[in-house]
N, C-alpha and C positions, 0 to 999 in steps of 0.2 A: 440567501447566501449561495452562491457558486458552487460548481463539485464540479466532479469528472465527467469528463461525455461518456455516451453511451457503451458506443467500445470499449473506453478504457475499462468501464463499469464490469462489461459483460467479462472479461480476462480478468481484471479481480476476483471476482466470484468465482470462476473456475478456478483461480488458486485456491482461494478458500475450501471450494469445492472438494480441491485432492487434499486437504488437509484432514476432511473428514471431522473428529473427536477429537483429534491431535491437537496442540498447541505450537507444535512446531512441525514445519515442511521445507525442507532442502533437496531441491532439485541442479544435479550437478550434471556438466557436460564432461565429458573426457575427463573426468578427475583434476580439472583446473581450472570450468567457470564455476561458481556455485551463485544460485539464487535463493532465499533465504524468506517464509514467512513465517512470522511469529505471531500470535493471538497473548494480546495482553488484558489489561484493565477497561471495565466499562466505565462510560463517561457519558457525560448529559448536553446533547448539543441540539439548539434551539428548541428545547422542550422532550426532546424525543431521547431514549436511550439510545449509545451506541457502543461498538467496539472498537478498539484501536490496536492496531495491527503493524508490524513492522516489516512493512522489503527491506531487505539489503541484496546488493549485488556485491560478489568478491571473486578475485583472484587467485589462486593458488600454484605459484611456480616454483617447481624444484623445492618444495616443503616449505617455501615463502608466501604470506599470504598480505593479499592485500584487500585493503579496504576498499571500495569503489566508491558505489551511494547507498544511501539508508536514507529511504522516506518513512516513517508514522502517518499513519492515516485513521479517520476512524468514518467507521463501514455503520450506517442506519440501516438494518435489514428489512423495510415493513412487507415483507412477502408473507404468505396465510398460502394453506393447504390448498384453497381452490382460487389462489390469486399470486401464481410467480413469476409476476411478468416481472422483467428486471427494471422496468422505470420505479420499482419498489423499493428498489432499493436504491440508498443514495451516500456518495464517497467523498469525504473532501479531506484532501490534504493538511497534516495538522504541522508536518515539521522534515525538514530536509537537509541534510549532512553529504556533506562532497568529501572523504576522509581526501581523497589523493592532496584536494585542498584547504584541509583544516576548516571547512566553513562550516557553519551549525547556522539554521533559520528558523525559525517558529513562526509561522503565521496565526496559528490558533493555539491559546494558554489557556491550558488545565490549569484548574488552581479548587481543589476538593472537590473533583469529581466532576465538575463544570467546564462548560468550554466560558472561559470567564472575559476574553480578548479577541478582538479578531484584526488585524496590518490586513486589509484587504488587498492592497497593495501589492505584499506578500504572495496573499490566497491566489492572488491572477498567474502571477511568478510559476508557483508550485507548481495550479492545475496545471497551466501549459507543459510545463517538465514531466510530471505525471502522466500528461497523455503522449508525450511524445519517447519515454521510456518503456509505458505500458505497449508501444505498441510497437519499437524496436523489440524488447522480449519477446512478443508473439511473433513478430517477423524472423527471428532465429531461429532455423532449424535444428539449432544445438539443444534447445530447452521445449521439452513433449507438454503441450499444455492440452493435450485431448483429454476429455474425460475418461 
């Protein structure tokens, strides 16, 4: 199955990274972009445990906030203490919400803990989007993604 290119991989993990023990990490610019990760439920995808994790990007003007995008992803960590190299780890998009336009997609269906479905189709869709959002975020010098 498909996931994210390397790049995008390695700037996931460094969100993850500053999230630390935390379950939630909001990094905001000027007090009106916010970027948003969440660490939710683990799930079983092709045999292997993973996590599923939520971006959102939003707006916030004059106390008005807006929705941007919200991808779900779920992150297989297999890195070990004397092995973290980051091809270990592996990311694939599970589901992507455009609020500005009402859209909601699932490419990958949970259904008890399983990744139980997969609209490849879809997956193609996402990663492309995924890697081309991951890598406008890191292109913004509004959001500090150094460790």
């Amino acid at each position: 199955m498909k996931s994210l290119n390397e790049n995008s991989t390695k700037i996931f993990v460094t969100l993850i990274e500053k999230m630390g023990r935390e379950d939630k990490l909001t990094i905001n610019a000027e007090n009106v972009l916010y970027l948003t990760l969440q660490r939710n439920e683990q799930v079983y995808v092709n045999y292997q445990k993973g996590t599923v994790y939520t971006l959102t990007f939003s707006v916030n003007s004059e106390g008005i906030s807006f929705e941007g995008q919200e991808m779900c992803f779920i992150v297989v960590d297999r890195r070990f203490r004397d092995d973290l190299r980051i091809s270990n780890v592996i990311i694939y998009p599970q589901s992507l919400c455009l609020g500005s336009f009402n859209e909601f997609e699932e490419c990958l269906t949970i259904v008890k803990g399983t990744v139980a479905n997969i609209n490849a189709k879809l997956l193609r869709k996402h990663i492309e989007f995924a890697n081309d959002w991951l890598y406008d975020i890191q292109s913004q010098d509004c959001f500090d993604l150094s460790k």
